[in-house]
C-alpha positions as CSV (number, residue, x, y, z in Angstrom):
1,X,0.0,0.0,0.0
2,X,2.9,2.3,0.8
3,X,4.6,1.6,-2.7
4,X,1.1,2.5,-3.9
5,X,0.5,5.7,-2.2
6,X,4.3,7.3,-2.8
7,X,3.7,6.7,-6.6
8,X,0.2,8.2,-6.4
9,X,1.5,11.0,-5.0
10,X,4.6,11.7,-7.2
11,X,1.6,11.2,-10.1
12,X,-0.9,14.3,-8.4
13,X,2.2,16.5,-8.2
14,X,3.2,15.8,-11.5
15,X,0.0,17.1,-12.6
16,X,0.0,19.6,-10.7
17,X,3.5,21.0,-11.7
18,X,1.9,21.0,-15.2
19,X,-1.4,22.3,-15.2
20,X,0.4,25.5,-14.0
21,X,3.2,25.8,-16.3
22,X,0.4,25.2,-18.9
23,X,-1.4,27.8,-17.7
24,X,1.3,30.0,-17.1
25,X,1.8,29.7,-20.7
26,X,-1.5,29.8,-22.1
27,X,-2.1,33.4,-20.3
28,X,1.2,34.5,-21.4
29,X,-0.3,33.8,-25.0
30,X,-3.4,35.2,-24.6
31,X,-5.6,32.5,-24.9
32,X,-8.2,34.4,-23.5
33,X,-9.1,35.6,-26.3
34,X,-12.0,33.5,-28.8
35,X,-11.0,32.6,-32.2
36,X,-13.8,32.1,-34.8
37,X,-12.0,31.5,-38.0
38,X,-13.7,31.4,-41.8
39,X,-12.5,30.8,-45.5
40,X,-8.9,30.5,-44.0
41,X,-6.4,30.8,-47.0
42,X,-3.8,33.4,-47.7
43,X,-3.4,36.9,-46.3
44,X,-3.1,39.7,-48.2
45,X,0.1,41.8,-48.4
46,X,-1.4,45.8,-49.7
47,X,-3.9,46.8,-47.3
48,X,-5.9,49.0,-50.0
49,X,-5.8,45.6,-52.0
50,X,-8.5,44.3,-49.6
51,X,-10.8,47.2,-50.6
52,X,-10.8,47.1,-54.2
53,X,-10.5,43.1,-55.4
54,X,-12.5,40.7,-53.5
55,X,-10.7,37.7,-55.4
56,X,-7.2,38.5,-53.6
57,X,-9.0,39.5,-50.3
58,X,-8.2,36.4,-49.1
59,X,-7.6,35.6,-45.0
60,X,-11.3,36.2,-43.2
61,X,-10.4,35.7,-39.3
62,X,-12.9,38.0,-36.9
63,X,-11.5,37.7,-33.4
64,X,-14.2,37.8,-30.8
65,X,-12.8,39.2,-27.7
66,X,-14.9,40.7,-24.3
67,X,-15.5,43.8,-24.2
68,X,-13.7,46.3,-22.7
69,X,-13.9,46.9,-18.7
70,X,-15.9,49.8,-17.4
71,X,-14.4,53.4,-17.2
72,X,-11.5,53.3,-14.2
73,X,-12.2,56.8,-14.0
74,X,-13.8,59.2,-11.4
75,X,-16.1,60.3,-13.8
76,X,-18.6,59.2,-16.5
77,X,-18.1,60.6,-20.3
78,X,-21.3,60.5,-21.3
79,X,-22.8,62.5,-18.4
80,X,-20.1,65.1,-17.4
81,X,-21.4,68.0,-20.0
82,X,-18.1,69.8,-18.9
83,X,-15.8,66.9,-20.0
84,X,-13.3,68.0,-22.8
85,X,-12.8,65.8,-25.5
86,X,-9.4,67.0,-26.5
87,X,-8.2,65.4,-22.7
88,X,-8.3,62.4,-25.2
89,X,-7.5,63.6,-28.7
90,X,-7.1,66.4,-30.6
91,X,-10.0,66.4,-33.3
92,X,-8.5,65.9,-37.1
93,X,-8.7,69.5,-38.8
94,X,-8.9,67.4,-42.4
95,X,-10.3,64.6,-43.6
96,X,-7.2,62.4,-44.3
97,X,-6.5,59.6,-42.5
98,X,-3.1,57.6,-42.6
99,X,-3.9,54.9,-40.1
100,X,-3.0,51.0,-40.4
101,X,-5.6,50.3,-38.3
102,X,-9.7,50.8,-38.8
103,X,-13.1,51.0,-37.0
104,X,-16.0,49.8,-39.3
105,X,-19.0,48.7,-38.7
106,X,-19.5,45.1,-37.4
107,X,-20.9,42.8,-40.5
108,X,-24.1,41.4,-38.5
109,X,-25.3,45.3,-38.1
110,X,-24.9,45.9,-41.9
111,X,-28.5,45.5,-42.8
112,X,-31.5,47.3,-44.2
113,X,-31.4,49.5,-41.5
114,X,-32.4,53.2,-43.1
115,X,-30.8,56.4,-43.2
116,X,-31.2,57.9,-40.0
117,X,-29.9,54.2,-38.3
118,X,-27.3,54.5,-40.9
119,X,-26.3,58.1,-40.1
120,X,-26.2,57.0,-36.2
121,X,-23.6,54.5,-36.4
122,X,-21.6,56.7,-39.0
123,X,-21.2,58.9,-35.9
124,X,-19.9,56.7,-33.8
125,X,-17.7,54.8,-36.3
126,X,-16.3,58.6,-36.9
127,X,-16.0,59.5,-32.9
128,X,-14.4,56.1,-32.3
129,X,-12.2,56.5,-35.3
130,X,-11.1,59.9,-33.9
131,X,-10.5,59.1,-30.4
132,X,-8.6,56.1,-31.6
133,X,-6.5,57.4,-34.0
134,X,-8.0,55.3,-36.7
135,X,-9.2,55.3,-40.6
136,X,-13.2,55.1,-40.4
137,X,-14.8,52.7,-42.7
138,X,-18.2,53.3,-44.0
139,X,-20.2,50.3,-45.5
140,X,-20.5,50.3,-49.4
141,X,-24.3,51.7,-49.9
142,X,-24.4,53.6,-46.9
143,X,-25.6,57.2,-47.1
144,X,-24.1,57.3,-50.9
145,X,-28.4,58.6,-52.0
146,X,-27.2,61.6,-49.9
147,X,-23.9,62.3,-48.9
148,X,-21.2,63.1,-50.5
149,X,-19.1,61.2,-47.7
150,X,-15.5,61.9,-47.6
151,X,-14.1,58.3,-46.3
152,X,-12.9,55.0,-47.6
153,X,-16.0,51.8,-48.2
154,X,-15.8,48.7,-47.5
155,X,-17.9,45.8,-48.7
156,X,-19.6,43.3,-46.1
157,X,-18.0,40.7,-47.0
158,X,-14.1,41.8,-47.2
159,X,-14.4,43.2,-43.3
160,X,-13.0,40.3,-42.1
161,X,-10.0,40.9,-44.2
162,X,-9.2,44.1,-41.7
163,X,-8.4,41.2,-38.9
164,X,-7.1,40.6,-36.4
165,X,-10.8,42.5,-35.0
166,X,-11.9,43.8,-31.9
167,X,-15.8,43.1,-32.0
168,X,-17.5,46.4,-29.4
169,X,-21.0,45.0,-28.6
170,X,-23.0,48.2,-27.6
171,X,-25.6,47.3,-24.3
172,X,-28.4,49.3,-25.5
173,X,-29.1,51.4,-28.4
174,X,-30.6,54.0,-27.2
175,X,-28.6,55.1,-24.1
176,X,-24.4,56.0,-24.3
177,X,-22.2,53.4,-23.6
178,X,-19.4,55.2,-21.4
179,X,-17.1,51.9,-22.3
180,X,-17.0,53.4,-25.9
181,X,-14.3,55.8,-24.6
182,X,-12.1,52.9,-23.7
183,X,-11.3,51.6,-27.2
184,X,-8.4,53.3,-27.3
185,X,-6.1,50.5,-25.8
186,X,-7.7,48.3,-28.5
187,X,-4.3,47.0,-30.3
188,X,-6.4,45.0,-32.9
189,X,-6.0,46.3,-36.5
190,X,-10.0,46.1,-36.9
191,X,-12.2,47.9,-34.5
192,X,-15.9,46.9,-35.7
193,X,-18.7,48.0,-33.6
194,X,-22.1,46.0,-33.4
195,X,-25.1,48.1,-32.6
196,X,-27.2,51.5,-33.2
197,X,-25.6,53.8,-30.8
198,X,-28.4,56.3,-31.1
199,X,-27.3,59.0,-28.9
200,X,-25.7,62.2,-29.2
201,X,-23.2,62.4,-26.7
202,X,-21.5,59.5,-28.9
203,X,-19.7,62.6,-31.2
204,X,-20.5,65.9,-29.4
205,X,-17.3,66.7,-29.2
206,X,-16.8,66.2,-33.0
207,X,-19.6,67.8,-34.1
208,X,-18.2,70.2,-36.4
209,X,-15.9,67.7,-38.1
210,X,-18.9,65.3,-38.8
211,X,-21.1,68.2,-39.9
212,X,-18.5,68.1,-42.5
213,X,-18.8,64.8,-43.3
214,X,-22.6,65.1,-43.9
215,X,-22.9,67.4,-46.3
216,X,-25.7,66.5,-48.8
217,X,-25.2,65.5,-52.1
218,X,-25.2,68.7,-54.8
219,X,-28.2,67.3,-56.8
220,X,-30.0,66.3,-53.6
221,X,-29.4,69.8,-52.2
222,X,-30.7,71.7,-55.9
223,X,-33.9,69.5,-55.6
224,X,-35.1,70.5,-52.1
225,X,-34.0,73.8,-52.6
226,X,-36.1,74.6,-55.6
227,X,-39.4,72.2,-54.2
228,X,-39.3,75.4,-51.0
229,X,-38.6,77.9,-54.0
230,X,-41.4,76.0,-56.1
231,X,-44.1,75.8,-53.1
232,X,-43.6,79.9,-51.3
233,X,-47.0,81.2,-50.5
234,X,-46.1,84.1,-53.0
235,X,-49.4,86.1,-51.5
236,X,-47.8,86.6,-48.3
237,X,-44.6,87.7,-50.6
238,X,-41.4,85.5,-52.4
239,X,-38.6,86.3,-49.6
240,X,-39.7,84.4,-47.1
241,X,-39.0,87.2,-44.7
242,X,-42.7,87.7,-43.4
243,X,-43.5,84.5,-42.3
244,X,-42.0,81.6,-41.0
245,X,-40.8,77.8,-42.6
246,X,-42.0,74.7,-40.0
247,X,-41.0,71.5,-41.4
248,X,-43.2,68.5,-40.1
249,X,-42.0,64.8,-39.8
250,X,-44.7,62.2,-39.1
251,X,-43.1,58.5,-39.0
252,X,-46.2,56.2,-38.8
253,X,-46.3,53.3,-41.4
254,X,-44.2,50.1,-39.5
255,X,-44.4,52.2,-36.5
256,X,-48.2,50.7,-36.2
257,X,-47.5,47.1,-36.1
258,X,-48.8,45.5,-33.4
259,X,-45.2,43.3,-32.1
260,X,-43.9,47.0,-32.0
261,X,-46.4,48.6,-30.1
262,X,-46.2,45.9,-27.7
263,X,-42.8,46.9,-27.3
264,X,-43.1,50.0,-26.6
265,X,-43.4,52.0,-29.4
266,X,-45.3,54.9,-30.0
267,X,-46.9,57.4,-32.9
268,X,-47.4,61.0,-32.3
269,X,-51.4,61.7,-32.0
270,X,-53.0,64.7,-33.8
271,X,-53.4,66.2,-30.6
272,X,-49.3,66.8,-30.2
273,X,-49.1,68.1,-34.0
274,X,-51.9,70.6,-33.1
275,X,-50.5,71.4,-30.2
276,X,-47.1,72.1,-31.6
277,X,-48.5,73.8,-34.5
278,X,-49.9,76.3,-31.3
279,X,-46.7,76.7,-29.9
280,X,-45.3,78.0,-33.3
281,X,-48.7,80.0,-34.5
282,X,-48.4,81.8,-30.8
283,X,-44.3,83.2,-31.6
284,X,-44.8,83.5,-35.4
285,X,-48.3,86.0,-36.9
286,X,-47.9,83.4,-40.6
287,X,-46.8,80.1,-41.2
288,X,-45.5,78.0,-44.0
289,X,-45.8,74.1,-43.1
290,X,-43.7,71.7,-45.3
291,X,-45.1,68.2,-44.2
292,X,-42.5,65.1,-44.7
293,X,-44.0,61.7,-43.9
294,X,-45.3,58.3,-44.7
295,X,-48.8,58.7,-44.3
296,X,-49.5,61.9,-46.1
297,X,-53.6,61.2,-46.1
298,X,-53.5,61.0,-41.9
299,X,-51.5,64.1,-42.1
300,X,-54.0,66.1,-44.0
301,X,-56.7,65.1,-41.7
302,X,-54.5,66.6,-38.8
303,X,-54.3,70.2,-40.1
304,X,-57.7,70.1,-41.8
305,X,-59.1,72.8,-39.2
306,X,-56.1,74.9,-39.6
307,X,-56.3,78.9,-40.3
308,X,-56.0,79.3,-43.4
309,X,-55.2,83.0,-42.9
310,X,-52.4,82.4,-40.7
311,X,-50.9,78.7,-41.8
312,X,-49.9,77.1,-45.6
313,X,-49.6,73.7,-45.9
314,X,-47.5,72.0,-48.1
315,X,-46.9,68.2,-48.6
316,X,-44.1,66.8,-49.8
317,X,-45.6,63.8,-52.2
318,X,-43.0,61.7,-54.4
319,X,-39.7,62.9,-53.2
320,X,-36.8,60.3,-52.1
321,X,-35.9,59.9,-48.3
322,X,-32.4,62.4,-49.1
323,X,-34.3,65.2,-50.9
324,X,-37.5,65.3,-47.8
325,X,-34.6,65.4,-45.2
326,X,-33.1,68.0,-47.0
327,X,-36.1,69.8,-47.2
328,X,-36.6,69.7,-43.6
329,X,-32.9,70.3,-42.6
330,X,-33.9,74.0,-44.9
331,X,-37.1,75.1,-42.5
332,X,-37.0,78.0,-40.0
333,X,-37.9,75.1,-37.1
334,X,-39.2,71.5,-36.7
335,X,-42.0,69.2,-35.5
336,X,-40.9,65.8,-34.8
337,X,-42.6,62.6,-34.1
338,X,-40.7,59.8,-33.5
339,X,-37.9,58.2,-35.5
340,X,-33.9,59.1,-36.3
341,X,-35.5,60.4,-39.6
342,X,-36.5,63.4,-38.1
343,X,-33.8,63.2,-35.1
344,X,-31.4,63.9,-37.8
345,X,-33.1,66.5,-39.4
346,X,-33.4,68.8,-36.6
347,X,-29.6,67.9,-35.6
348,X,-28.4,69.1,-38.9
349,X,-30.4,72.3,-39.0
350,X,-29.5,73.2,-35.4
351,X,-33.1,74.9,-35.7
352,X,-35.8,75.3,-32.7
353,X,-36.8,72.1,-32.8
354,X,-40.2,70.1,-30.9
355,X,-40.5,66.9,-29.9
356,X,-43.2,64.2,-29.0
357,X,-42.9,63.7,-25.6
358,X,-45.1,60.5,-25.2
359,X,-42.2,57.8,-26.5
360,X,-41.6,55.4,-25.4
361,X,-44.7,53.8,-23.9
362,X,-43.7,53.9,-20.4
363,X,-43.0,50.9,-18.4
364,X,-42.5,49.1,-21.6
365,X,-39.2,46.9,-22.8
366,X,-38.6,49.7,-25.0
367,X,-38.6,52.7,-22.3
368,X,-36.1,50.1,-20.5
369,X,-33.5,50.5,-22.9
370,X,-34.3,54.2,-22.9
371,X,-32.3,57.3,-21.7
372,X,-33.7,60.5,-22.5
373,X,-31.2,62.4,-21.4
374,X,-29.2,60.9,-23.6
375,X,-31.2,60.6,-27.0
376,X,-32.8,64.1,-26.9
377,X,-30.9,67.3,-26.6
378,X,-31.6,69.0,-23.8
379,X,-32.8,72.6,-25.8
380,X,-35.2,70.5,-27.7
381,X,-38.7,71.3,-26.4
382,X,-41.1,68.4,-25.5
383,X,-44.8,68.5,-26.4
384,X,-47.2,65.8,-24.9
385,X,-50.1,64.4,-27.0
């Protein structure tokens, strides 16, 4: 039994000698970190090769690593409105960008999304970009109807050439994500972030340098331009200068399906749009209305009681999504209901802007997810319904 035991025991500490040099060496490698691997062949040796032919864009590794820890720092950056972006970086005073590395936008989150989703996580691929000290990426397709977008695209499929990838999994898309301002120590050549990241503290302290970068197309601008020029009340005068522009957006089509409602989504009532039309009508004695929206004929029946001495409506029937934002991005001030649509119509025209106050249902999934503070500017003006 003796002989036994002794050879049992030089056996267990054996073992245990080498599960620690093992794993000694295994966190010395980084095995931490979770490798899903694709359509391994060979890598490719010119980085703008992987851009412009698919055939030779050969190695597509995405490295799916944990996101980064929360802030270590005595403050949040999403809530401090006194928090100075340059302690971080100094924002690019051009648009060139000499990087190695990139920040795109995670392949799963390159949908059908639509142009105000598209224009959200632009902002934060071009914040993240900036803080990193990286060249931003912008899907092929995305925004091209209208912006002329000064940065480099990227098809879907050739993303995973940019590896190895840091994936950022945003928590909720409708609140700021403080860990966002950690990707800096990221040392993965491809930074691709997976989400919405629907708020505005995201690139406030870029905004100048992505109003740049969202400057509308010069046909898209001509168009909306000459439909206000077209549709002037000319019996109040052609200048514009006695009365004042309100452009409407009313999102109400999907917004109605019953899975969504349940959710917590709402649709601004007629009761808001009259009621916002009254906080406008009591600042301004005439009123040109330029209505945007998806259900035009529930519109009308909204306004059908209006003054005709004091308000013009016009409806904007036939245009594409680039020319009614434009449109609206032209107005004196704006009516929103719900939607990035009209979010990023009133962020672009830095006009007085009103919002419906009833979304999201409360105590729904949907308000959960919510931050106000965080979605809506605080100088935009809230109107019940």
């Amino acid at each position: 039994m003796a002989i036994v035991s002794r050879s049992w025991r030089k056996k267990t500490c054996f073992l245990i000698f080498a599960s620690f040099v093992f794993g000694v060496a295994l966190s010395g490698l980084g095995i931490s970190t979770v490798f899903k691997i694709a359509n391994r062949t060979a890598p490719v040796n010119n980085m703008s090769d992987r851009f412009r032919h698919p055939v030779e864009a050969k190695e597509n590794v995405v490295y799916e690593t944990p996101s980064p820890v929360d802030l270590p720092s005595l403050w949040n950056a999403c809530d401090d409105d006194h928090y100075s972006y340059d302690r971080w970086s100094k924002p690019h005073d051009n648009d060139e960008y000499t990087s190695s590395k990139y920040v795109t936008i995670n392949p799963p989150s390159i949908d059908d999304r639509r142009l105000g989703n598209q224009m959200f996580d632009f902002a934060a691929v071009l914040a993240v970009a900036d803080y990193t000290r990286r060249q931003p990426l912008l899907p092929r397709g995305w925004l091209d109807d209208a912006f002329d977008v000064p940065v480099k695209r990227v098809d879907r499929d050739l993303i995973g050439t940019l590896c190895p990838c840091y994936v950022f999994e945003e928590r909720s898309g409708l609140r700021c994500d403080a860990r966002v301002f950690n990707l800096r120590s990221i040392s993965a050549a491809g930074l691709l972030l997976n989400g919405y990241f629907q708020s505005f503290k995201y690139f406030r302290r870029i905004e100048r340098h992505l109003r740049r970068h969202l400057k509308f197309r010069g046909d898209v601008k001509a168009v909306a331009e000459k439909f206000l020029t077209d549709h002037r009340p000319t019996e109040w005068g052609g200048d514009g200068s006695n009365y004042a522009t309100i452009g409407v957006h009313a999102r109400r089509g999907d917004m109605l399906r019953p899975h969504l409602r349940q959710y917590g989504y709402t649709t601004a009532t007629k009761q808001y749009f009259r009621r916002a039309l009254r906080y406008f009508a009591e600042r301004h004695p005439r009123i040109h209305l330029i209505v945007a929206s998806d259900d035009l004929t529930w519109m009308k029946s909204s306004f059908e009681d209006t003054d005709d001495q004091q308000v013009r409506l016009t409806f904007s029937t036939g245009n594409p999504a680039a020319v009614d934002l434009a449109i609206l991005t032209l107005c004196d001030a704006l009516i929103l209901s719900t939607g990035t649509f009209g979010w990023w119509a009133a962020w672009l025209s830095n006009v007085t802007t009103v919002y419906f106050k009833d979304w999201p249902q409360p105590g729904s999934r949907l308000e959960n997810n919510f931050r106000k503070e965080d979605y809506y500017p605080s100088h935009w003006i809230a109107i019940s319904g």
